[in-house]
N, C-alpha and C positions, 0 to 999 in steps of 0.2 A: 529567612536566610540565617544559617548560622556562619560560627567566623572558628577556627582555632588560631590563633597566635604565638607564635615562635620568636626568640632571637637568633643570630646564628652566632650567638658569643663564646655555645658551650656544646658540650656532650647533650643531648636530650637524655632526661631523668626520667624514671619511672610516675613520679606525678605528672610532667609535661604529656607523659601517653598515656595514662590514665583519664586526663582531660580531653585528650583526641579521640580516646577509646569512647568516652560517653558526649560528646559530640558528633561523632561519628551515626554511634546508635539512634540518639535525638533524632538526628537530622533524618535517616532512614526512617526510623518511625512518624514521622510529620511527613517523610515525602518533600522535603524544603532541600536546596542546597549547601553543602558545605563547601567555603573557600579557606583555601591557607595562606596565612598572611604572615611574611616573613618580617618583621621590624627590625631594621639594617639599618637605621638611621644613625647607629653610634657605630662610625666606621673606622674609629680609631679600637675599637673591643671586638667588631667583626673577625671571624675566622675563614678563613679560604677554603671554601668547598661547602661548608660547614651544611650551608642554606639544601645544595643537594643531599649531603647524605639524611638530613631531617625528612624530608623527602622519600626518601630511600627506605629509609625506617617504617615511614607510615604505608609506604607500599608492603613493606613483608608482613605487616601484620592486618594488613585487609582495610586500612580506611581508607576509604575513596573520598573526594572530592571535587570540587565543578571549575574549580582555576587555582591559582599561586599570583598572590598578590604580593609584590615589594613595597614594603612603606616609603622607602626612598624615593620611589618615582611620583609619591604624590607630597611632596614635600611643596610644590612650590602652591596647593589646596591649603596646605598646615597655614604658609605665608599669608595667601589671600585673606585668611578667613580670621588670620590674626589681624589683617590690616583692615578687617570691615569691623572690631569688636574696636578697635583704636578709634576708627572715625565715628565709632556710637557711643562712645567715650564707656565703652564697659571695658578696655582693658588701658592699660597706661606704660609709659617706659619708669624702668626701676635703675638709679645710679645708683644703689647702694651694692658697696663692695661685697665679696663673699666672707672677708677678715672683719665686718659690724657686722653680719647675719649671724656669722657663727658668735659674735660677743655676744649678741641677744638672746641668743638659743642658751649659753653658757647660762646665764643669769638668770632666763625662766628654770632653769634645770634647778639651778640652787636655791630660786624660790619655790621650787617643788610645783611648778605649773606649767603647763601644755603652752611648747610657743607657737605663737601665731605672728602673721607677719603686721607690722605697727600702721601699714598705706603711709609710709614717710612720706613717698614720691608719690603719692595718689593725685595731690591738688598741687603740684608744683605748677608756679606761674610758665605760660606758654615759653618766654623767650628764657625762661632758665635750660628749658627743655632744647629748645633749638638751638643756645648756643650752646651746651656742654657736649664736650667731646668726649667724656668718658663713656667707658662701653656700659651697656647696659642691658638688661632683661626686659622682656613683656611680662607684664601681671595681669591675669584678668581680675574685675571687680569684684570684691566677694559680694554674695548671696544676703539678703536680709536674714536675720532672725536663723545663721546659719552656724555650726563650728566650722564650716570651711574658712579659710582666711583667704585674701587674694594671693594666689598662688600663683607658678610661675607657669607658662604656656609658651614660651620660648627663650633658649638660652642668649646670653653675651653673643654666642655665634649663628642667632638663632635658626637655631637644629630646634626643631617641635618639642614640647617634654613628651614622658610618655603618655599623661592622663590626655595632654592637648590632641596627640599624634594619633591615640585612639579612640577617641571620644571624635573626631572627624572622620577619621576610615569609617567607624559604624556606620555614621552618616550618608557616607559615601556607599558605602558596600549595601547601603538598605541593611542592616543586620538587624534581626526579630529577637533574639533571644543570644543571650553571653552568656556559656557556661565555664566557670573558672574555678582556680586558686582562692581557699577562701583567705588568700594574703594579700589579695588584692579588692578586699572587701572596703577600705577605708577608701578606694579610688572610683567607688560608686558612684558617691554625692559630686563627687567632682568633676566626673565626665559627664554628668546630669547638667550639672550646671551648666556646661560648657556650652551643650547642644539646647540648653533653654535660652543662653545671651546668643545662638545663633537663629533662633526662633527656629527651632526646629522642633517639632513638635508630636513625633513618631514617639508611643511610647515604646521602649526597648525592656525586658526581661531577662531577670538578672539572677543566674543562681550560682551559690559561690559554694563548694565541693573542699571536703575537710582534705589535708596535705597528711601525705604519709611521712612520718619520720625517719629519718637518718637511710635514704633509698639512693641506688646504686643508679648508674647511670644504663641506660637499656645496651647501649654499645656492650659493658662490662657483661652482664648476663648474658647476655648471644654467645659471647667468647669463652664464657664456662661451661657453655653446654642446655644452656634453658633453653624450650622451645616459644616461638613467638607465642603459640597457641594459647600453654600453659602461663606465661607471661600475662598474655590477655585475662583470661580463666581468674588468677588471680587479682589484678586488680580490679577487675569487674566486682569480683566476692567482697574483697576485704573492708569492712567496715559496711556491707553491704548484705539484705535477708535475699538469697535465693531459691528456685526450688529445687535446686542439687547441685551436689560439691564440683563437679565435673561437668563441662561442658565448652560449648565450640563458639566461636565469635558467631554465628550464622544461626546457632541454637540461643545465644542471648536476645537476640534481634526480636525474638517472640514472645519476651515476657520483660525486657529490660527496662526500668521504669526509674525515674531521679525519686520520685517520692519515699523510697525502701530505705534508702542513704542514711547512714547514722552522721551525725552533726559533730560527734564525739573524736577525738584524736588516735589515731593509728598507728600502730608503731609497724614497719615494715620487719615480715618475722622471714626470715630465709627459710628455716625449718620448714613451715607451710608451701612455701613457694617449691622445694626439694620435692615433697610429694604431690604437690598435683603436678608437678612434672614429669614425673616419674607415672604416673598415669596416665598421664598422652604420651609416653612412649610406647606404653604397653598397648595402647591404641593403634598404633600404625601397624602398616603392615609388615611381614615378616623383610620384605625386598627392602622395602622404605627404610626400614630401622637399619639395617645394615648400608647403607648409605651411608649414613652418618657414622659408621667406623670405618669407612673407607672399602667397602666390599661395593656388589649389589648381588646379594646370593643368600638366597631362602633360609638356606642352613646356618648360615651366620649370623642372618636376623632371630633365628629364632636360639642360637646360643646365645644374643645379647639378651634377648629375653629372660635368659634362663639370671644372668648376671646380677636382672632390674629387681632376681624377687632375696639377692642376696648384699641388700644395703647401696646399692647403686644409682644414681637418680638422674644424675647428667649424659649430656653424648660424649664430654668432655671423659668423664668419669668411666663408661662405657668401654671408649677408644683405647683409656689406660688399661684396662683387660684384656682386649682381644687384640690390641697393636703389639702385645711380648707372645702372644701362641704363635707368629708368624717373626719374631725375629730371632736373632743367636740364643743359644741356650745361656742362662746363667747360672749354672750348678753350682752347689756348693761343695766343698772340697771332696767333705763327706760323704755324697752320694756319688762323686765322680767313679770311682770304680764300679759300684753298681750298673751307673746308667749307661757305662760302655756296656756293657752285660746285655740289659735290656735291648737297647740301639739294636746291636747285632741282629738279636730274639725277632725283633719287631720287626725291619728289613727283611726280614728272608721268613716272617708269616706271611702264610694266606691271608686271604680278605674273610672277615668276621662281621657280618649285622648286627650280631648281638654284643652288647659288650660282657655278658658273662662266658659266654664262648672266650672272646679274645683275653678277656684274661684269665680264664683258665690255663687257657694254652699257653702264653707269655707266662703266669708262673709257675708252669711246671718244667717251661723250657728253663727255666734260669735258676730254680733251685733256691732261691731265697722268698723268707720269711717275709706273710703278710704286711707286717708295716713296716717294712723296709720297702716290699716291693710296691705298694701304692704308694709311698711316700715318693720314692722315683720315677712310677712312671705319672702322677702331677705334673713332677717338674718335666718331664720329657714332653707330655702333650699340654701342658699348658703355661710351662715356664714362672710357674706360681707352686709353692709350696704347700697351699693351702684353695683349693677349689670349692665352687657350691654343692656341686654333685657330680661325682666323677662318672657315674655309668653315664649321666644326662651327656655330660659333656663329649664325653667321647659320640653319642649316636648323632652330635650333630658334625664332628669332628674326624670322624670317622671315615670320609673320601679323601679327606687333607694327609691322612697319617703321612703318607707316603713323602711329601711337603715340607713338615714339618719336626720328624723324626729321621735326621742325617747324620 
């Protein structure tokens, strides 16, 4: 059984589905189950919705999963299992304020040493304990011959920590294998720990996956025009040997292996991300493509095509192309009397296949000089001053004229 874990605090980032993305794959490749476990337990940081659209996310990019686990519903597990480490005297209550922890912390820092916490309250006599009223923490006992210190495992209000909260759901969930953030590598020893004072005994495998630096939120690249696919495509690559730059969540499944993984830090390059996007567009089909600039028509798709091979790489980017061929002309001052010229010409032509035909004919009817006359009629069919290729453009533009030249 594997696990992805979430909080619903924030935006899901491209490392968060990067880890889902190669959880995802694991788990398919073993045949095991993957569950999603949403950790809600700080419900003062919770966001409202937040849990479904994580959710949501994971469905548009293809990872399935076998349930949706809330950590909050097993909160009163986190309890029990605090309160069975107290009566085996492996964890203890902690009075000390969080204004001494941080003096401590202060003072190791300025003696240049890793703080660790002192067991002030480890041996406190029984009826110290039972009369003080002050609020207090669980500590479990630290580990022999360990650098874990007895750390905390529930708070003053006790809400689970995280190491306590998931180092029990593993338990709970049967989980065979954690693939993570390698920022949450220092929280190994410690949810080991947790589940050896529980006498639990399953050994769990653990593999911790380098974080890409300075990465946008997946929400943000949806909305610019990346496609899920190429999204995938790249974080599967990045920092990763594949056997080709290009490929499909469905074609990873076949050769996707954690041992390939470079250890080394990654910086997140947009540039990279721009082109393999930009080749899963070119991938779809001509209908499909034009979907995503608001059409569903052959010849549209295949003019955005024509767009992808002149610096173009988003549907965002795409949209801004082909959303001004169908709105108000913006002429410039300059070609205004021309392009009444043209207009005219154009309106009351025959229907031309070819476009050295049609503009033969348009500029013999109008009398003006080649780069005047492609310069205007650009703007007339395509409301840009500047095109990829104007004969291309017009054969896919070419049943609109009528549409689009008013």
């Amino acid at each position: 059984m594997l696990r992805f874990a979430t909080s619903p605090t924030a935006d899901m980032n491209l490392n968060n589905l990067r880890v889902a993305l190669f959880n995802h794959l694991i788990a398919q490749e073993k045949k095991e189950d993957l569950i999603v476990r949403i950790e809600d337990t700080n419900k003062e940081k919770n966001i409202d919705g937040k849990d479904q659209e994580i959710l949501d996310t994971l469905g548009l990019f293809g990872i399935s999963y076998s349930q949706v686990i809330y950590q909050s519903e097993s909160v009163r597990f986190h309890s029990a299992m605090a309160l069975q480490l107290m009566h085996e005297k492996k964890a203890f209550s902690c009075f000390c304020s969080p204004s001494w922890i941080e003096k401590k912390q202060e003072e190791s820092q300025l003696a240049d040493e890793v703080y660790t916490y002192d067991d002030a309250c480890r041996n406190l006599p029984a009826e110290l304990v039972i009369d003080n009223t002050s609020p207090f923490t669980i500590r479990i006992v630290k580990p022999d011959n360990s650098p874990v210190d007895s750390f905390t495992i529930m708070n003053k209000e006790k809400i689970p920590t995280y190491d306590f909260s998931s180092a029990v759901d593993d338990m709970l969930n049967n989980i065979s294998l954690v693939i993570r953030s390698n920022e949450y590598i220092d929280a190994t020893p410690k949810q080991e720990h947790i589940r050896k004072s529980l006498n639990y005994d399953k050994k769990i495998e653990y593999v911790h996956i380098t974080t890409l630096d300075k990465v946008p939120s997946v929400k943000h690249l949806l909305e610019e025009g990346f496609l899920p696919q190429a999204i995938s495509n790249y974080l599967i690559s990045t920092g990763n040997t594949t056997p080709k730059n290009i490929f499909t969540l469905e074609e990873a499944k076949e050769w996707f292996t954690l041992d390939t993984l470079s250890s080394n830090p990654v910086l997140f390059d947009i540039k990279i991300l721009r082109e393999i996007n930009k080749e899963h567009l070119k991938l779809l089909d001509a209908k499909e493509l034009s979907r995503y600039v608001g059409f569903a028509d052959t010849e549209i798709g295949e003019l955005a095509r024509v767009y992808l091979e002149d610096g173009v790489a988003t549907t965002r980017e795409l949209k801004a192309k082909i959303a001004p061929i169908f709105s108000k002309r913006d002429i410039p001052k300059f070609l205004c009397e021309k392009a009444e010229i043209l207009k005219k010409i154009i309106r009351n032509a025959p229907y031309f296949d070819k476009y050295e035909d049609f503009k033969n004919y348009v500029s013999k009817e109008s009398g003006l000089q080649e780069d005047e006359f492609l310069e205007t009629l650009c703007v007339l069919l395509t409301n840009a001053q500047e095109v990829p290729d104007i004969a291309i453009v017009y054969k896919y533009l070419k049943n609109y004229i009528g549409e689009i030249v008013k």
